[in-house]
N, C-alpha and C positions, 0 to 999 in steps of 0.2 A: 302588775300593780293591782292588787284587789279593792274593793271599792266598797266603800260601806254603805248603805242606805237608809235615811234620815225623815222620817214623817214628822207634820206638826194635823194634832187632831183638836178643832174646836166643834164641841159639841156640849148642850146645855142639858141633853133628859139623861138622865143617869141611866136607863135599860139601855139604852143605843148606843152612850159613851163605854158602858160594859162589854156589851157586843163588837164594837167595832176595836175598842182597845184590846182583845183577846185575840181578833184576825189579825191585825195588822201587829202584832208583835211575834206573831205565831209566822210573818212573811218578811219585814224587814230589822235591822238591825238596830235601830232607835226613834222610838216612838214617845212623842212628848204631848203631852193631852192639855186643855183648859177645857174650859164651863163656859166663856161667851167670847166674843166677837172682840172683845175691848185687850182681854189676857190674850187673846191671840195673836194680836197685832201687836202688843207689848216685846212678846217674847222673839215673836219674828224679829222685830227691828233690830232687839237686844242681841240675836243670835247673827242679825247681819253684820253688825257694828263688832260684834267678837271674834270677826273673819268666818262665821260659821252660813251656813244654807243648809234649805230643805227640797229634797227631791222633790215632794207632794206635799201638799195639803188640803184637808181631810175638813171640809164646814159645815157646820145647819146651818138653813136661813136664815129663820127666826131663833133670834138668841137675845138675853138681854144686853142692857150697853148699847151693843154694837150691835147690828144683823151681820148676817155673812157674805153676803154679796157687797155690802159696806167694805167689810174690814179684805175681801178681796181687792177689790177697789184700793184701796188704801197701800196694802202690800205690792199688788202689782208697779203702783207708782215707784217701789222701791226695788222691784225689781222683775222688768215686764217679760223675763222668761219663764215666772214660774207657772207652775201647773197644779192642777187645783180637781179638785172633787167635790160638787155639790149634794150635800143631803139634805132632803124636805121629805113633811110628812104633809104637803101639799102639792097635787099637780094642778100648778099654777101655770098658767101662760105666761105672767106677766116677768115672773121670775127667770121662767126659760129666758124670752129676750133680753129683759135685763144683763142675762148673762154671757149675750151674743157679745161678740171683742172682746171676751176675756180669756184665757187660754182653761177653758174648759175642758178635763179628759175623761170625766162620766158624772154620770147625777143617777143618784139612788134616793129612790120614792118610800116611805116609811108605812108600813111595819119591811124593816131591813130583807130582803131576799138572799141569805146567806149566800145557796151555790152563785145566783149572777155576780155578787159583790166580789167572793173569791175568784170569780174566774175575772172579772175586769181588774181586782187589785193585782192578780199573777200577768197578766197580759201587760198592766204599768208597767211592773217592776223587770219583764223582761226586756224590753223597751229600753227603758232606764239604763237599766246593766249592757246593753246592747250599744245603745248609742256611748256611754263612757266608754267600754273597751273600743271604740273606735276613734277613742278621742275628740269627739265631739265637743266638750266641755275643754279640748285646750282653745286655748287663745294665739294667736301667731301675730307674734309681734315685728317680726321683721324676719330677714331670711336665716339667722341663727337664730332667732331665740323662740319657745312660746311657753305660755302659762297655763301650769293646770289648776282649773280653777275648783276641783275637789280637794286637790291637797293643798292646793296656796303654794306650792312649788313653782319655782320658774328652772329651764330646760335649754342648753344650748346642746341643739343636734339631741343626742340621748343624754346627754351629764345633768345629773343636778345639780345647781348653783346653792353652793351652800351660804347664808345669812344669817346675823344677828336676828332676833326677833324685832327689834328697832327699824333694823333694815326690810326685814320681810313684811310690816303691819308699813311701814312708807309704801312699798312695790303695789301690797293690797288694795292700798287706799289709792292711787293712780289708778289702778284696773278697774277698779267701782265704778273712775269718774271716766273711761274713756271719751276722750273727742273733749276734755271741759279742762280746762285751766285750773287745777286747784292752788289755793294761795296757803301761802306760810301757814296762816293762822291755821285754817282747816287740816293742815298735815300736822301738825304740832297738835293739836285737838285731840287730831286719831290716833298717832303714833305714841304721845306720852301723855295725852287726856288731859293737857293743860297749853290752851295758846301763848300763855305767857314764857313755856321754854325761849330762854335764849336764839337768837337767830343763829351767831355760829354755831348750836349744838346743831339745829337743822341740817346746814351748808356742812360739815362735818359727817354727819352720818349718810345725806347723798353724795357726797364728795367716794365715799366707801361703795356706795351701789354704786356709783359711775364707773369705779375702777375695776368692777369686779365683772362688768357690759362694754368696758370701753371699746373691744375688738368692734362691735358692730352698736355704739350705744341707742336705746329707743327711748330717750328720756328727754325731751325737751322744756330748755328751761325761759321761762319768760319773762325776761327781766322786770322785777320791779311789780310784777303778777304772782306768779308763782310754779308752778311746773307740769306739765301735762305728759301722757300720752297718747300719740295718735292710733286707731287701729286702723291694721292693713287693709 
């Protein structure tokens, strides 16, 4: 399974957004750029909520809106595996600690140091590509089944489980929420972007994912709450 690699770049001075957007598209396979701290966190959310993620991302500090270490903050809450790269054209202390407990994987100091930059961006990305062909990024959900959560595919033994898109953005949205009860409304939100779908159409289309996990199913349903999964 080959694996594509996905950056998000916020950066506000236009020579450093030039510079870094010409490495990093010259190393991974899509690279999505803003101007501040407020666009970055926009599009993050928008891209997690679309089933999508980003390997890395690529901040300045000082940005308007939002700072970066903010809109890390921010992101992280939404999803505390990702990794990050800080750039300032200040060595600041206060900013380093600031950015202790965050899943920090390098900070570049401004005016940009080309060869350090490329040798830490190549050293990420082989990392990256390392840990996915190891499977790293699946999920195991019980002793048949686990999920990849690059593809949004779920896996019984080596088989793909094949699914409606209806069905797969339900699966999605339980793996987001591992360990948490989500209730009707929030799957109906996600799945067809309106909580007011009917309950049967709900009970109907998991009725379909249950049948299709029933050999070993990992979907627990909570009456009268709504449905969770637990992770192993």
């Amino acid at each position: 399974m080959s694996h594509k690699t996905r950056v998000l770049l916020a950066e506000d001075e236009k020579d450093a957004r030039d510079i870094l957007t010409f490495y990093l598209n010259n190393l991974f396979d899509e690279v999505d750029v803003v101007k501040n701290g407020e666009e970055g966190y926009k599009l993050y959310k928008k891209t997690l909520s679309n089933g999508g993620s980003y390997d890395l991302v690529i901040t300045d500090v000082k940005m308007p809106k939002l700072d970066g270490l903010s809109m890390v903050e921010e992101m992280t809450k939404l999803q505390p595996e990702q990794k990050y790269i800080i750039v300032s054209a200040y060595k600041d202390e206060e900013y380093l600690l600031k950015a202790i407990g965050l899943n920090i994987a390098g900070y570049f100091v401004k005016p940009l140091d080309v060869d350090k930059m490329m040798k830490l961006l190549k050293q990420i990305k082989e990392d990256m590509l390392k840990n996915k062909s190891e499977g790293l990024n699946f999920i195991k959900l019980n002793d048949t089944y686990k999920y990849d959560k690059d593809s949004f595919s779920l896996y019984r033994d080596n088989e793909n489980i094949k699914f409606s898109k209806k069905e797969s953005l339900l699966i999605e949205t339980l793996i987001k929420n591992l360990d948490k009860v989500v209730s009707n409304e929030e799957l109906k939100k996600s799945v067809w972007g309106d909580k007011n779908v009917s309950d049967s159409t709900l009970r109907t289309t998991m009725k379909r994912v249950k049948d299709k996990i029933k050999d070993n199913d990992f979907i627990i349903s909570r009456k009268g709450l709504g449905y969770l999964i637990e992770k192993k």
